[in-house]
C-alpha positions as CSV (number, residue, x, y, z in Angstrom):
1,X,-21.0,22.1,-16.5
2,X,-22.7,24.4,-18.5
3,X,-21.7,28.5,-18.6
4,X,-25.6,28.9,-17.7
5,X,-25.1,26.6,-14.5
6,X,-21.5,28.4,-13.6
7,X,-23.0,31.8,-13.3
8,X,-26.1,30.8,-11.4
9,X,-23.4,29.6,-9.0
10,X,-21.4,32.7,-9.4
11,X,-24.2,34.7,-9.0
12,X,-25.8,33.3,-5.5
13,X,-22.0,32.6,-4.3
14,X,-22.9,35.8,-1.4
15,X,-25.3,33.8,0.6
16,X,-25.2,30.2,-0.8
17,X,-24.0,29.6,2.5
18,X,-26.5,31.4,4.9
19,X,-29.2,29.7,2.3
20,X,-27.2,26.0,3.0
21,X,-27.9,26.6,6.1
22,X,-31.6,27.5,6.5
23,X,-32.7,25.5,3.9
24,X,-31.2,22.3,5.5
25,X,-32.1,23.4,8.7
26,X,-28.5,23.1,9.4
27,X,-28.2,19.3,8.3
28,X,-25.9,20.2,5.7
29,X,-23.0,20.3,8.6
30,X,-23.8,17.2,9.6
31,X,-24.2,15.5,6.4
32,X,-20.5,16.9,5.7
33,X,-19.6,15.2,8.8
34,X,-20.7,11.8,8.7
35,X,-18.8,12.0,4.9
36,X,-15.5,13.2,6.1
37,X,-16.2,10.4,9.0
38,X,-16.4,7.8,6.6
39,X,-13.0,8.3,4.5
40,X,-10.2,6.3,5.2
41,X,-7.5,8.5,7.5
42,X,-4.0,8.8,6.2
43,X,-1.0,10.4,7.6
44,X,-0.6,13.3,5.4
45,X,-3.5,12.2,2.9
46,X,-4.0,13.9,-0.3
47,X,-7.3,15.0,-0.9
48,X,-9.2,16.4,-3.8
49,X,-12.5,18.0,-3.1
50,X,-14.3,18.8,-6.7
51,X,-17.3,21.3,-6.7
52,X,-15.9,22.6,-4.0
53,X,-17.8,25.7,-3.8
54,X,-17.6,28.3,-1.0
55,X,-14.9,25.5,0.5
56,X,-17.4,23.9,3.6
57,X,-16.0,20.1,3.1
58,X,-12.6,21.4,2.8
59,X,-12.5,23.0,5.6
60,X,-14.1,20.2,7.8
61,X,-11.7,18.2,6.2
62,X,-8.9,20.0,7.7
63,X,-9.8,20.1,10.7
64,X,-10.4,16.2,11.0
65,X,-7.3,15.7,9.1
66,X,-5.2,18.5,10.5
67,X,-1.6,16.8,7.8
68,X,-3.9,17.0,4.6
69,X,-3.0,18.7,1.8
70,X,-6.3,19.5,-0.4
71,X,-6.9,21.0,-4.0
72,X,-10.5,22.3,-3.9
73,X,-11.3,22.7,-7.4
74,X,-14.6,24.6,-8.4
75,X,-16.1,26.4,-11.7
76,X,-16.5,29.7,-10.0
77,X,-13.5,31.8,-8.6
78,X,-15.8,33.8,-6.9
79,X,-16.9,30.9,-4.4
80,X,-13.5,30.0,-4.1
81,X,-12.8,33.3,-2.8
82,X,-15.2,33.3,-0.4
83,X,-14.7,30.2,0.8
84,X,-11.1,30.8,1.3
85,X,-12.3,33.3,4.0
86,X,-12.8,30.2,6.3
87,X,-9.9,28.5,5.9
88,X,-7.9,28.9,9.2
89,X,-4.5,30.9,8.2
90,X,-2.3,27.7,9.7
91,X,-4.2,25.3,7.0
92,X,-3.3,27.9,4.0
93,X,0.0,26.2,2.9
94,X,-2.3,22.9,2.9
95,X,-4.8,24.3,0.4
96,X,-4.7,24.4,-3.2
97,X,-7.4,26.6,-4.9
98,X,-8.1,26.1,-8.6
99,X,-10.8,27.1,-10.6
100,X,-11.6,24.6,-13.1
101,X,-13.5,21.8,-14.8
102,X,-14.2,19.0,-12.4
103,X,-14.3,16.7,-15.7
104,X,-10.4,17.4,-16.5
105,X,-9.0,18.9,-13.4
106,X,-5.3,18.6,-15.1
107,X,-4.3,17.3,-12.0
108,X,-1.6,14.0,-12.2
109,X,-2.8,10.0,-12.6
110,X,-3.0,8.6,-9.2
111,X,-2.1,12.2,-7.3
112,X,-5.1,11.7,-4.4
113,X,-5.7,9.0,-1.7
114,X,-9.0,10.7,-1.4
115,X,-11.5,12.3,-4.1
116,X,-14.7,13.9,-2.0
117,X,-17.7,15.9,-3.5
118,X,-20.3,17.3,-1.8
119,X,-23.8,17.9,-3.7
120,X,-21.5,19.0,-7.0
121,X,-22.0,15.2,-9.4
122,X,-25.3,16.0,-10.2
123,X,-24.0,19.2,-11.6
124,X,-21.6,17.4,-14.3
125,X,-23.2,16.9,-17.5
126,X,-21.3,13.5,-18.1
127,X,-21.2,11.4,-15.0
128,X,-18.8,8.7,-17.3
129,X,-16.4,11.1,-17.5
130,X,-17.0,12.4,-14.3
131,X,-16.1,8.8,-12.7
132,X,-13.2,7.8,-15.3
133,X,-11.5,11.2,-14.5
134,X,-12.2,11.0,-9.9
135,X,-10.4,7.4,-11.1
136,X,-7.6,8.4,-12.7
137,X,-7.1,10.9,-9.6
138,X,-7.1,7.9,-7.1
139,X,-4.0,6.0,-6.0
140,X,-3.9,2.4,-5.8
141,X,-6.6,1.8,-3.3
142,X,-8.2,5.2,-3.1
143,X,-11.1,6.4,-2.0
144,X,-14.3,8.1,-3.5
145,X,-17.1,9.9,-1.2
146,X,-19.6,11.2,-2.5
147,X,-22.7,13.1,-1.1
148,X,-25.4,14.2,-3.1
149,X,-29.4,14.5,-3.4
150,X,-30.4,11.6,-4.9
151,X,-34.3,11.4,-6.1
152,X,-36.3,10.3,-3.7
153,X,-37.2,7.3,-2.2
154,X,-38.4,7.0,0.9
155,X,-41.8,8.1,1.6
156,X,-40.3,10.9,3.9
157,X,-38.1,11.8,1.1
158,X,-40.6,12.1,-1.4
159,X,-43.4,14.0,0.9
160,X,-40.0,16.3,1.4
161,X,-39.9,17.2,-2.4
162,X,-43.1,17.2,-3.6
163,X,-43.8,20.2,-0.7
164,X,-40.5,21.9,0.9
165,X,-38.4,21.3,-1.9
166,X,-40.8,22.4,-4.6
167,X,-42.3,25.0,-3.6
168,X,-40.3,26.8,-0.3
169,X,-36.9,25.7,-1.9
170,X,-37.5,28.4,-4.5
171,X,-39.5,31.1,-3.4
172,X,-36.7,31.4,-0.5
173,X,-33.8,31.3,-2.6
174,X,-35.5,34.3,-4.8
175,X,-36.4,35.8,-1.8
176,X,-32.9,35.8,-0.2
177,X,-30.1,35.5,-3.1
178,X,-32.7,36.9,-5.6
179,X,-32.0,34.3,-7.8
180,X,-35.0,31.7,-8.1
181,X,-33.6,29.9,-11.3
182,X,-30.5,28.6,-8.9
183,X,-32.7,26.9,-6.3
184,X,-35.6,25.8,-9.2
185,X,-31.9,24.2,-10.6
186,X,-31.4,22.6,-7.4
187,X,-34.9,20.7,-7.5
188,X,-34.8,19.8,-11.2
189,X,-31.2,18.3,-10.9
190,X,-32.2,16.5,-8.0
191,X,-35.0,15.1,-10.0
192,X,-33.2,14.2,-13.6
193,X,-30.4,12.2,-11.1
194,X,-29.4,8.8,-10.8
195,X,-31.3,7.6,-7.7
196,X,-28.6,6.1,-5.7
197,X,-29.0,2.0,-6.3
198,X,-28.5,3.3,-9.9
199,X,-25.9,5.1,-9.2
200,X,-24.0,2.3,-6.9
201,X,-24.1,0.2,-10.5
202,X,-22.5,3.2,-12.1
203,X,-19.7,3.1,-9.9
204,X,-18.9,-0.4,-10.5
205,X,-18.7,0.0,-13.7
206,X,-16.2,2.6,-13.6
207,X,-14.0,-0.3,-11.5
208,X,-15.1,1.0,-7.8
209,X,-16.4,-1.2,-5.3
210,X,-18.9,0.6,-3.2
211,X,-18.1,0.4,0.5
212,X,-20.9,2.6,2.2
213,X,-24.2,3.6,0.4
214,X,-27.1,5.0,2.9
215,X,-29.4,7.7,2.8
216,X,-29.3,10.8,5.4
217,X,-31.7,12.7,7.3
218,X,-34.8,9.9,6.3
219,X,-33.7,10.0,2.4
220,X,-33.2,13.8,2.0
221,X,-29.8,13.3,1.5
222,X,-27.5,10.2,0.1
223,X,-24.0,9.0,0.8
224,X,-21.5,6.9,-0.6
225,X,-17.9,5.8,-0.4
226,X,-16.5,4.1,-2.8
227,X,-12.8,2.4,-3.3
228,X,-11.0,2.1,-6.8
229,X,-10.2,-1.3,-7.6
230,X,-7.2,-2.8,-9.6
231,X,-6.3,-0.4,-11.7
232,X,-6.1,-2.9,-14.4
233,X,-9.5,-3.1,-14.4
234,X,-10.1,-1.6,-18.0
């Protein structure tokens, strides 16, 4: 990610989560849900959560999988901070902070059972590296779930960017975290993305068959889950 896009973060990191949730009407819990729903439960499971921000999907996380041990890695130490706020004290042990470059976390081959990101891929300026490094993360059999705003494709979905997420998506985010670029951001990543069938091909060529790939909330919202195949497959 760019030093641009890392202090936009670091700069809205104060209410990017009161803005989460009015500008999703609250979905985004939800949404965070139905992805931690979908992963594959482990005794003990190792979990990576990349663009982990002010720490939301970590913390569900943990409370869903009570024996996980997470590393929440994110760009900006300042969301990291705050969101290490939430984490209940008897998860602390379980929780691994770093701030760091979700393209080369430095973490070991094969250290996760489980690699989530919520709304964090579009963000990464290489989504082949991206993929080839959430692979080398995996253990045999491991899981990838993704959730992210995919361009639009329903006519719901499209009717929700072309008003909403043009126009209200900005002028609240300068309004509340006096930062308008951040949210404008939002709407033009969301935009230049991979619209998820695309992006379903993309994993498979990184050697991941996809298990789950639906859109949320009437196409606002997309998620997948993914598992790594062979890991012979290059």
């Amino acid at each position: 990610m760019g030093t641009d896009i890392q202090q936009l973060f670091t700069q809205i990191a104060p209410t990017y989560d009161k803005l989460n949730r009015w500008l999703s009407f609250s979905r985004d819990r939800q949404w965070r849900a139905k992805a931690i729903a979908a992963a594959t439960a482990k005794l003990e499971m190792r979990v990576v959560d990349l663009c982990a921000g002010t720490l939301d999907l970590t913390v569900a996380c943990l409370k869903r999988f009570p024996h996980a041990r997470i590393t929440a890695i994110d760009f900006s130490q300042r969301m990291l901070d705050l969101g290490l706020k939430k984490v209940p004290h008897v998860f602390h042990a379980q929780t691994d902070l770093r701030c760091g470059d979700a393209l080369a976390t430095g973490l070991p081959d094969r250290s996760a059972d489980c690699v989530m990101c919520a709304f964090g891929m579009r963000n990464l300026a290489d989504q082949h590296r991206a993929l080839a490094e959430i692979r080398r993360l995996l253990a045999p059999e491991g899981e990838f779930v993704m959730l992210e705003f995919f361009p639009p494709e329903t006519r719901l979905a499209r009717l929700f960017a072309k008003t909403y997420g043009r126009f209200v998506i900005p002028a609240l985010g300068g309004l509340i975290a006096k930062n308008r670029a951040a949210y404008e951001h939002l709407r033009d990543s969301t935009a230049s993305f991979y619209p998820l069938s695309a992006y379903r091909a993309l994993l498979a060529q990184h050697g991941f068959i996809v298990t789950r790939a639906e859109y949320l909330s009437g196409g606002i919202c997309g998620l997948i889950v993914a598992r790594k195949s062979d890991d012979n497959f290059f």
